[in-house]
C-alpha positions in Angstrom: -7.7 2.4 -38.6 -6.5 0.3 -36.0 -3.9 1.4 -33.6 -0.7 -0.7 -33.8 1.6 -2.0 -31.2 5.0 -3.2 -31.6 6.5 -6.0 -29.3 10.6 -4.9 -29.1 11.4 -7.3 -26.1 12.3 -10.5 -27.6 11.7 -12.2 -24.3 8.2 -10.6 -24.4 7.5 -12.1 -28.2 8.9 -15.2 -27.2 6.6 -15.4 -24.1 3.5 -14.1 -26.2 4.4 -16.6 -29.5 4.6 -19.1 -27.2 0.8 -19.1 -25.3 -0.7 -18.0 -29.0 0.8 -21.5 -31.0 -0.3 -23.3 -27.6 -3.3 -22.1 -27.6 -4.2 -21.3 -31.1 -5.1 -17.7 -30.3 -4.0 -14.8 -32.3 -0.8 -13.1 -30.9 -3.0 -9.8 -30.2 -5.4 -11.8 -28.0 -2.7 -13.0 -25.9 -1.2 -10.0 -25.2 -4.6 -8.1 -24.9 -5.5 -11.0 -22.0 -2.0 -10.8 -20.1 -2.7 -7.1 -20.1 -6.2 -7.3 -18.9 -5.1 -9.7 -16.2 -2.3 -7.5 -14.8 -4.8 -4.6 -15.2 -7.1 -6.6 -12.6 -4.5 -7.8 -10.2 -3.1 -3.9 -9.8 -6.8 -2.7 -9.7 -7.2 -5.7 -6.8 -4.3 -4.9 -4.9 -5.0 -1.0 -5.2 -8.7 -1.6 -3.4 -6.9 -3.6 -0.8 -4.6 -1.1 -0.2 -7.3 1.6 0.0 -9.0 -1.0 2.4 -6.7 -1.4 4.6 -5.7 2.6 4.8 -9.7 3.1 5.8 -8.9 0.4 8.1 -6.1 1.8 10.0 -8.1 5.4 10.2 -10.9 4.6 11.3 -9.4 2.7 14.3 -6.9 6.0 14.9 -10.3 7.8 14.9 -11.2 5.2 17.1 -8.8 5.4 19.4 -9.1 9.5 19.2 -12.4 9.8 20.3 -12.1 7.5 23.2 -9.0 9.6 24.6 -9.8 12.0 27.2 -7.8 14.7 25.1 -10.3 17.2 23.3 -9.0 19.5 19.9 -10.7 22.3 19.3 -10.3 24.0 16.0 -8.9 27.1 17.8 -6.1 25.1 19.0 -4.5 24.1 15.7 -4.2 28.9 15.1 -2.4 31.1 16.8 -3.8 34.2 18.1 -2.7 36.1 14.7 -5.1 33.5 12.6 -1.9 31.5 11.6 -1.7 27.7 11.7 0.4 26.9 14.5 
């Protein structure tokens, strides 16, 4: 059986009536392609935002390993074992 989706905006129907009588595709098809579209742009924008995260830490790395100040693993305990 095929799953069924209602359309409760009338904005939305109105939208989606209007591309499927323009372009003679089935209502589903519209709706399915809008969705498919917005799925890309999001997954688009998430990879450039992953992108530009890598970006900025690999230039803090960067910038850390040309400083003169050195962290050793010790430093970030106290003598107890504790994270300072």
């Amino acid at each position: 059986m095929t799953k069924q989706f209602n359309i409760r905006s009338e904005k939305a129907y109105a939208l989606a009536s209007k591309h499927a009588q323009a372009s003679g595709k089935p209502l589903a098809a519209i709706v399915e392609e809008a969705l498919r579209d917005f799925d890309e742009k999001v997954s688009i924008a998430r990879e450039k935002r992953a992108q530009k995260m890598h970006d900025l830490i690999s230039a803090i790395q960067d910038e850390v390993a040309k400083s003169s100040v050195k962290f050793e693993i010790d430093d970030m305990y106290d003598e107890d074992g504790l994270p300072c």
